[in-house]
KOLBAZA-691328 format. One record per residue (C-alpha): residue in three letters; x, y negated, z negated. Coordinates in pm, whole numbers, plus 50000, padded with zeros to 5 digits. Each point is the difference from the previous one (the first is absolute). Layout:
<recs>
ALAXYZ;...
</recs>
This chain:
<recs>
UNK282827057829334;UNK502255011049731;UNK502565031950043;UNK502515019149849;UNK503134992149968;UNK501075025650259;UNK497464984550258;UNK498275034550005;UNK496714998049814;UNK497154974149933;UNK499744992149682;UNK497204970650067;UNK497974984450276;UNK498094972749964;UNK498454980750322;UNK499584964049990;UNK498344995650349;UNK496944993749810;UNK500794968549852;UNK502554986150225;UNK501135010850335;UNK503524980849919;UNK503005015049830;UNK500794988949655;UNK501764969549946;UNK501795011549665;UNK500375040449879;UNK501795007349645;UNK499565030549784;UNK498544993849653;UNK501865024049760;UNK500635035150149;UNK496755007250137;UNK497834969350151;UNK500144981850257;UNK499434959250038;UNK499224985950361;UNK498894960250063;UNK498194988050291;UNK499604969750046;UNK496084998150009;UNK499225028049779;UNK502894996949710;UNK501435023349819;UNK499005036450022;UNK500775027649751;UNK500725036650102;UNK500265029749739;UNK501475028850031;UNK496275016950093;UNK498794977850271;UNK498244978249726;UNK500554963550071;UNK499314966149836;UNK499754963750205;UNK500964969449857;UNK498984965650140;UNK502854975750049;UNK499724965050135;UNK497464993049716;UNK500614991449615;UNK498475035949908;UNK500975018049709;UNK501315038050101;UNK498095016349728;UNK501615026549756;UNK502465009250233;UNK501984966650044;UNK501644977549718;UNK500104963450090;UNK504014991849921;UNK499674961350095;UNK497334971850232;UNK501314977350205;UNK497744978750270;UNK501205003950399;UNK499115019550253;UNK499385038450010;UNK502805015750158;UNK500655032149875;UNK503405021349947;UNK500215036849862;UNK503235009749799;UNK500125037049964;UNK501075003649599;UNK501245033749799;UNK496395010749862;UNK497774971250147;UNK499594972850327;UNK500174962149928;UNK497664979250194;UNK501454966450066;UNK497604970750154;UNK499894962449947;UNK497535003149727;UNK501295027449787;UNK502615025549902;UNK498835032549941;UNK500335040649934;UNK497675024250193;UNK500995034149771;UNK498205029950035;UNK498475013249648;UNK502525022349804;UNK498735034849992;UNK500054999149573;UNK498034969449997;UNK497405015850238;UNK499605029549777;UNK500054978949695;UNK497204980950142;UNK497855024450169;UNK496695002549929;UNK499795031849788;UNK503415006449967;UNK501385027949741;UNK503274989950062;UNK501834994349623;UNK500244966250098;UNK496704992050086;UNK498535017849678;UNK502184978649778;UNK499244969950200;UNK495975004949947;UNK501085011149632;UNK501664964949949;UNK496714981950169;UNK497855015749792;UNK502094990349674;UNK500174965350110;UNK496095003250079;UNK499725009649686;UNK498345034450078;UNK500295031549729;UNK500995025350297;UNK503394979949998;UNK501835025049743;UNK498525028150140;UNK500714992450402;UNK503374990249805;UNK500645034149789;UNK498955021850286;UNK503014989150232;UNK502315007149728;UNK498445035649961;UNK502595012250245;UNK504024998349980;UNK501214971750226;UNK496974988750120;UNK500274966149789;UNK503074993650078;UNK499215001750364;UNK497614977249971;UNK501514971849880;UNK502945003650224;UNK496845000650286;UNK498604966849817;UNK503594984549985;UNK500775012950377;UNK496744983650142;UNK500524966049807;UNK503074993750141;UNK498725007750322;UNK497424977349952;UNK499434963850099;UNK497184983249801;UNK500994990749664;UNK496795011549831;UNK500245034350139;UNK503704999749874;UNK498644991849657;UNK497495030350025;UNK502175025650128;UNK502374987649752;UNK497325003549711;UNK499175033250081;UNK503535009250000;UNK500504982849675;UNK496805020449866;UNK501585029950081;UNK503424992749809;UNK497914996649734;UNK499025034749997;UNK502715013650070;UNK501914979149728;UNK497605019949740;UNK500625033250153;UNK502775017049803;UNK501425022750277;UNK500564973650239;UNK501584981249755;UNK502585029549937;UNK501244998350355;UNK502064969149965;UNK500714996649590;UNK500914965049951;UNK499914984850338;UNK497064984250211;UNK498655028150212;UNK500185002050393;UNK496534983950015;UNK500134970849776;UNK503744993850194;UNK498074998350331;UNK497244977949847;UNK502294971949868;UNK502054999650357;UNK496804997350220;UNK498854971349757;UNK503064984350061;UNK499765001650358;UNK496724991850036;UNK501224967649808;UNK502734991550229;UNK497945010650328;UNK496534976149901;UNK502464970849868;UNK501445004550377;UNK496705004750171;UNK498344969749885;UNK498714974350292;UNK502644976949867;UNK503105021350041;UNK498765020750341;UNK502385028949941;UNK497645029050062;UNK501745031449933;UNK499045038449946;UNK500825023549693;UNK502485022150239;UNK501124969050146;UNK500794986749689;UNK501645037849893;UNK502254994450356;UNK501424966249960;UNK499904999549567;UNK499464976349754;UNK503614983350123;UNK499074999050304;UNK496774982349942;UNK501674972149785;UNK502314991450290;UNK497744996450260;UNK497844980149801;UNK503274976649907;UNK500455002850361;UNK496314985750036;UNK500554974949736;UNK498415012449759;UNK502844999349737;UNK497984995449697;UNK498025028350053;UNK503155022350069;UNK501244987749717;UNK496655009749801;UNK499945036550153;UNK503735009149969;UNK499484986649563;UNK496445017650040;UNK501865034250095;UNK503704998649807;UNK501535002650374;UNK503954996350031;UNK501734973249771;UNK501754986150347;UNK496375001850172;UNK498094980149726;UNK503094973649981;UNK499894996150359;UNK495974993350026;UNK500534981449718;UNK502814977250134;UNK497134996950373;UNK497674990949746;UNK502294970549832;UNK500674990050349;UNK496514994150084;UNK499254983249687;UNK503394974050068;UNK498585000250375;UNK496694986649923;UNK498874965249906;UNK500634997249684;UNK497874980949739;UNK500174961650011;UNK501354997349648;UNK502405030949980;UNK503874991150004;UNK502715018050204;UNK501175016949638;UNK496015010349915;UNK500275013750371;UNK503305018949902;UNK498655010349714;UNK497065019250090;UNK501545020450283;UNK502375011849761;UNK496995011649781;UNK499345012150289;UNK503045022150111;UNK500125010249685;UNK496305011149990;UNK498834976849726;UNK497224978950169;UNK497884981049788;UNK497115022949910;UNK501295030850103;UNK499855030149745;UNK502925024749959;UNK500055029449785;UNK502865000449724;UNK502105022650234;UNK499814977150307;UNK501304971349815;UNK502825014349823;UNK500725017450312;UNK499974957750186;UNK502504992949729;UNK502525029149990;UNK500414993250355;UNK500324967650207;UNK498895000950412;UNK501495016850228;UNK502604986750225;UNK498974970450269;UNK496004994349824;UNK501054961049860;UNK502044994950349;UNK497335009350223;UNK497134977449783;UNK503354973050014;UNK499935001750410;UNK496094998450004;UNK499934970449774;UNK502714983650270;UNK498115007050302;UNK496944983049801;UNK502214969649917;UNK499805008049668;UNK503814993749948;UNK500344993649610;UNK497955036849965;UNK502235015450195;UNK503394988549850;UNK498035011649649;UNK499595031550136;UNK503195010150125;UNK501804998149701;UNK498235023349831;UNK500905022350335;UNK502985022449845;UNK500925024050306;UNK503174984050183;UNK498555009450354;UNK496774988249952;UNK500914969649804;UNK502764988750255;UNK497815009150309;UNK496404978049885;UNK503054972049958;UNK501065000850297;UNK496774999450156;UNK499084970449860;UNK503424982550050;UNK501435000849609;UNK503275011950187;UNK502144987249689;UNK498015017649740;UNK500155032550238;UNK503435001550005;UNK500114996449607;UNK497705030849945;UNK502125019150240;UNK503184988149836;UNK498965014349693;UNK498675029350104;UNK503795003850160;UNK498165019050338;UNK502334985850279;UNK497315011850268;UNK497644968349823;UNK502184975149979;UNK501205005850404;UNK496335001950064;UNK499094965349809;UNK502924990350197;UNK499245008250376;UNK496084987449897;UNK501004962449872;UNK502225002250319;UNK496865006450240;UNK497914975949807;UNK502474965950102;UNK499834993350305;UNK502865009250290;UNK502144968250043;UNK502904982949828;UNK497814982249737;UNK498645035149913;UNK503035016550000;UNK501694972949722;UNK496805003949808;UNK500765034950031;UNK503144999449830;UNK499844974649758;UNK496685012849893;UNK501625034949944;UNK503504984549812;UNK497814974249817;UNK496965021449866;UNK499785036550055;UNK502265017549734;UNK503555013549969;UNK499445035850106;UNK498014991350316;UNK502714967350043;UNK502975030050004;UNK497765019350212;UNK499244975150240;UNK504064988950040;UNK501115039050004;UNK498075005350295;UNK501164971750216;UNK503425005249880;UNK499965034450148;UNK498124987550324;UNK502634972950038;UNK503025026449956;UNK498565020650293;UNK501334993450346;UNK497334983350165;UNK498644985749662;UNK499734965749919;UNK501954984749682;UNK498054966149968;UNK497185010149810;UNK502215016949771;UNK502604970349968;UNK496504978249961;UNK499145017449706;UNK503245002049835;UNK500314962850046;UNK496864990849890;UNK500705021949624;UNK503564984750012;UNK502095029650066;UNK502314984550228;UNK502735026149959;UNK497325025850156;UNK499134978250239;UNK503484990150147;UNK501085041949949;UNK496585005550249;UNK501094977750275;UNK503695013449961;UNK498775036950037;UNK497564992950272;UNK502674982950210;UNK502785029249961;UNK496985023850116;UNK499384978850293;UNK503425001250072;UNK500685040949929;UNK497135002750263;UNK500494980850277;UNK503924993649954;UNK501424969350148;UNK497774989650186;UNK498044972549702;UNK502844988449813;UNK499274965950014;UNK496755008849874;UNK501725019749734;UNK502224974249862;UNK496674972349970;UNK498485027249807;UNK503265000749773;UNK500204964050006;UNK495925000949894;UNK501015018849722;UNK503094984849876;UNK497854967349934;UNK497455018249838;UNK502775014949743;UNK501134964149978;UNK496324986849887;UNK500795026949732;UNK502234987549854;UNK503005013749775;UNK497565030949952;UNK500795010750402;UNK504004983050015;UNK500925035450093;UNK497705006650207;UNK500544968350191;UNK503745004350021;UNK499235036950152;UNK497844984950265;UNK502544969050090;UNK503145026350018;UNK497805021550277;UNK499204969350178;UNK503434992050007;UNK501185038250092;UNK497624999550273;UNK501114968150148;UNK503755012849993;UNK499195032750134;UNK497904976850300;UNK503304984750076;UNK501925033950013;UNK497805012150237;UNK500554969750215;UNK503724995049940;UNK500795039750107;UNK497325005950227;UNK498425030949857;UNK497445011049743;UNK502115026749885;UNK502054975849810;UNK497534989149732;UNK496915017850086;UNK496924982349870;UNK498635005849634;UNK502845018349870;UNK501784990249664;UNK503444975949907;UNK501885034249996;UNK498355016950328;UNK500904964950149;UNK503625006849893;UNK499665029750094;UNK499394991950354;UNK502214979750040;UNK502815019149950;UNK498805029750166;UNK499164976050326;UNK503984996349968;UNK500515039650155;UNK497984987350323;UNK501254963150040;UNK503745009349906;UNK501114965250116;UNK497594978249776;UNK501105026049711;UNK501624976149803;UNK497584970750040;UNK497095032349863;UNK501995002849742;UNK500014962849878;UNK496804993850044;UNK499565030949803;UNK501924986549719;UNK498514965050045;UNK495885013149942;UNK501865018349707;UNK500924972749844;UNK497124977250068;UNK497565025549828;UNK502415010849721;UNK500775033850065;UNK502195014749746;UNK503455012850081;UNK499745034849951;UNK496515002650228;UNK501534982350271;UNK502335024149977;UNK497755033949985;UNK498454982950288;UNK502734996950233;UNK501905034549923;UNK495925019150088;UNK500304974250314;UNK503475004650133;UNK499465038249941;UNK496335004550157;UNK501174979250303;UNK504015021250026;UNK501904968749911;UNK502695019649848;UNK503214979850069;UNK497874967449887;UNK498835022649688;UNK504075007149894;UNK500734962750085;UNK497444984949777;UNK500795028449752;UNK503834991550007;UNK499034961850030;UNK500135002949571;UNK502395022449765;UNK497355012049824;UNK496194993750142;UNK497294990249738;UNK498065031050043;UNK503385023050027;UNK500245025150204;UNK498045029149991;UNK497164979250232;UNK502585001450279;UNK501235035249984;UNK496065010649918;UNK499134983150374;UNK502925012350162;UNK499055041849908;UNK496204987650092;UNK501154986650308;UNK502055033050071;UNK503584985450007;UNK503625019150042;UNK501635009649674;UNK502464966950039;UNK497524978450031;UNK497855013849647;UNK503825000849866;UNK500484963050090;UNK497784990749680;UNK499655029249804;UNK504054999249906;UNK499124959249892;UNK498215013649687;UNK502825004349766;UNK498254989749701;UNK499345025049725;UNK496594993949997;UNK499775013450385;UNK501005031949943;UNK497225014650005;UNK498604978950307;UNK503135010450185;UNK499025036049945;UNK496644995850069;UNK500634985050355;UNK502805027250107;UNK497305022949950;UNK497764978950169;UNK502134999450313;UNK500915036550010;UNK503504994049871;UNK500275030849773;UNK503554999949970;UNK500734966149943;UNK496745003749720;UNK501545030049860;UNK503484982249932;UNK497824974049863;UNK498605022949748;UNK503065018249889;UNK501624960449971;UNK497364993149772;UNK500005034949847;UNK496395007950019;UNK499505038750046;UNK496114992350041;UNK500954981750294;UNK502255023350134;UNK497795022649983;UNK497454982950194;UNK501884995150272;UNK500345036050013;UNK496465003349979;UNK499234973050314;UNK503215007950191;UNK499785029150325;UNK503634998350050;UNK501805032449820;UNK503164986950002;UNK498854966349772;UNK497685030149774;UNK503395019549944;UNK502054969849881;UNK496614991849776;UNK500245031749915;UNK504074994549903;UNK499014972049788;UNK497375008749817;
</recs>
């Protein structure tokens, strides 16, 4: 029973009790308005849209009549599938492959008996001709009596070959259409509608010959690939040339997508599954791995022996090489065949980067990969040639010295910086490791990058987990320091660097021990934060001050700090920790300091100090050349007055008038105002 689509009305019932009493195995529609039901005992039973009904035996080696196409034969036993299909139903058994199609409406009235369709007549007009028979003009002329009628029968001949099935009523249908162009090529007002272009009907006739072409090439018993006009239409010619790649049938994708001028990238890529089936096969006992080479190219390129190309085609295989990836993928093919001299022919005639490098890798040319990439200067290739010769050694420490050496020693310079850049930054990170990095750099020589990678990784150990490792810290120094030595004069610096922070660190050990606190050298700090400490410890542990103080000036000395630093560094410490008295005592302890002294009077204003105290060094500066500091520094403090006598001593009425400017007090703006 078949109903409408709102379940409301019958459109068909058809019983079945007759035959069998059991429900259908199988039901499918066949186009839009049949039905297809299997039992199996009875077969395969057709329902049209009437009630009229067709049975066909399965189980046997019978042929299905006009009906039915026979796609392909193969011997087994009958069981039978139905695959519902846009416009037909596709019988599948053991035995055979094929399409139950009901008959389309313009091929029944094209083949009536006694049709006057326009089709019909210009079919029985083309018979006769080809009979021979004198009514053949005349049957002929009278269609063409009325406007349009001829050219609606030819595109009724056209429509019903397509349709069609058996090649020889194809080439009828065909003939009569071709009769009919004829005609209508002779009749001067059809010719007028489309001055100097094919008309609509001679368009249509060269595209269903084409298609015909493509669909019986595809229908033969050797290829199986059964397929309808509107199937064809729905999936299109590209469609059709990939499934029959996908059905490996390359060479006669590659003959369809020439046959029909498809998409350049669409006839290289059949033509690349072709060359790949060709370097796949057994080759001929006397043919060399260069022959071999040598005719898939012809092939890729489209120039088999014996094929025929118009003038157009070939200057069109010249202007333009393959597309991208075509030699690579008939390179990988040849590999997995064995066939490894073809494919290293092959793939240098590959020139896209990513296709190139990739068919490299794949068949382990990791070297060679890395070159392409390098020169192709893509950075995402050469880390992906990289990570892929990485996974193809295996995981243990013999794979991970081939690893490196194999990288250092044969890939080239752009994927040798790439490769040290990244493990450089991965050994700089906190929980990083710096050995592959200081492997690499040994292994090209660089020991001054090496030694600087195991000095960095061991202060960033130490700035992030404090003093807890720095034993562990000083072997990594000491790992480094003979590293600079094995370089030679070219790291002395370096070296000497490395040996003086040993050193620091073992004196700053010893500090610790000897006063009992961190605070007195805290770890990883510099000569002159040591110094620093020291003296600053000196506020806190007022009885060991002047033991702080030598050992201050005794890691001074050892390390050569100059003079005037050691002195910058113990005015900013006596100040920071409120050593005053100890600040005027070692600033009194010489007539005039090395780094004079405006340093002194600058801490004591910073440190907020009484007038007598700034006084104390500011009225030292008697030079001429500290005038100006000496005003600078009453202003400094605050001491507008004492600035203001300084600028009328030195006769400066900008600076008088400055102080006016800065100074609050009226009674120092009148006497600016007096002197000015």
């Amino acid at each position: 029973t078949v109903v409408s689509t709102t379940f409301e009305s019958k459109v068909l019932e058809f019983s079945t009790s007759s035959g069998s009493s059991s429900p259908p195995r199988s039901m499918a529609w066949c186009g839009e308005d049949s039905v297809v039901l299997h039992w199996k005992d009875l077969g395969v039973l057709l329902v049209g849209p009437y009630g009229d009904w067709l049975r066909f035996p399965y189980g046997e080696e019978d042929e299905m009549g006009a009906a039915a196409v026979v796609g392909s034969r193969v011997h087994g036993d009958s069981e039978v599938y139905l695959v519902q299909e846009m416009d037909c139903c596709r019988v599948l058994t053991s035995n055979v492959v094929e399409l139950l199609q009901r008959v389309p409406p313009g091929t029944a009235d094209l083949l009536r008996i006694g049709s006057i369709e326009p089709g019909a007549l210009l079919l029985d007009a083309s018979d006769a001709f080809d009979s021979g028979s004198s009514n053949a003009d005349e049957a002929a002329r009278s269609i063409t009596a009325r406007e349009g009628l001829l050219s609606e029968a030819i595109l009724d001949c056209v429509a019903a070959a397509v349709g069609e099935f058996d090649v020889r009523v194809q080439k009828r249908m065909l003939r009569a259409a071709s009769y009919g162009l004829h005609f209508a090529c002779k009749d001067e007002t059809y010719r007028n509608k489309t001055p100097g272009r094919p008309s609509h009907e001679a368009v249509a006739f060269v595209r269903a010959s084409r298609k015909l072409r493509v669909l019986n090439a595809i229908r033969r018993q050797g290829i199986g690939f059964a397929m309808t006009s509107a199937q064809y239409d729905a999936v299109m010619p590209k469609g059709v040339v990939a499934r029959l790649m996908a059905a490996g049938r390359p060479s006669l994708a590659a003959s369809i997508s020439e046959y029909l001028k498809l998409g350049r990238r669409v006839r290289d890529y059949a033509r690349a599954m072709k060359a790949s089936a060709f370097v796949s096969s057994p080759p001929e006992s006397s043919m060399t791995n260069s022959q071999i080479a040598e005719e898939a190219i012809r092939i890729i390129q489209g120039k088999e022996k014996g094929g025929k190309k118009t003038q157009d085609e070939d200057e069109d295989s010249l202007s333009s090489p393959p597309s991208s990836g075509m030699y690579a993928s008939v390179a990988l093919a040849a590999h997995r065949s064995g066939r490894k001299g073809v494919a290293d022919l092959l793939i240098m005639l590959e020139e896209g980067p990513e296709d190139k490098v990739h068919a490299l890798l794949t068949i382990g040319a990791y070297a060679d990969a890395a070159a392409v990439a390098a020169k192709a200067r893509d950075s995402n290739l050469i880390y992906t040639t990289i990570c892929a010769y990485e996974g193809g050694l295996p995981n243990n420490e013999e794979g991970k010295s081939l690893y490196f050496s194999g990288i250092i020693n044969k890939f080239p310079t752009e994927a040798v910086n790439m490769f040290t850049s990244y493990y450089c930054r991965l050994g700089t990170l906190a929980v990083g490791d710096a050995n592959p990095a200081v492997n690499i750099f040994l292994r090209r020589q660089k020991h001054t990058e090496a030694g600087l990678m195991i000095a960095k990784k061991a202060l960033l150990v130490e700035s992030m987990e404090g003093n807890k490792r720095e034993k562990q810290k000083i072997e990594m120094l000491k790992d480094a320091s003979k590293i600079f030595d094995v370089g030679g004069k070219d790291c002395a610096f370096q070296k000497a660097c490395v040996d003086e922070q040993i050193q620091l660190m073992a004196e700053q050990e010893q500090l610790r021990l000897a006063y009992g606190s961190n605070e007195v050298a805290p770890p990883s700090s510099s000569v002159t934060s040591t110094i620093m400490s020291i003296l600053k410890h000196g506020a806190v542990d007022q009885r060991s001050a002047h033991k702080l103080n030598a050992d201050a000036e005794r890691i001074a000395k050892k390390f050569k700090v100059p003079e005037k630093r050691l002195w910058h560094v113990k005015v900013r410490a006596f100040s920071e920790s409120g050593q005053w008295a100890v600040m005027r005592n070692f600033c009194d302890s010489r007539a005039k300091p090395p780094i004079g002294m405006k340093p002194f009077a600058l801490a004591a204003i910073k440190g907020k100090q009484g007038e007598a105290e700034i006084m104390h060094y500011v009225s030292r500066m008697q030079d001429k050349t500290d005038a100006d500091d000496r005003y600078d520094l009453l202003c400094e403090a605050g001491l507008w007055k004492k600035a203001l006598e300084e600028a009328v001593k030195q006769g400066d009425g900008r600076k008088i008038a400055n102080v006016r400017s800065l100074c609050n007090n009226p009674d120092v703006q009148r006497l600016c105002d007096k002197y000015i």
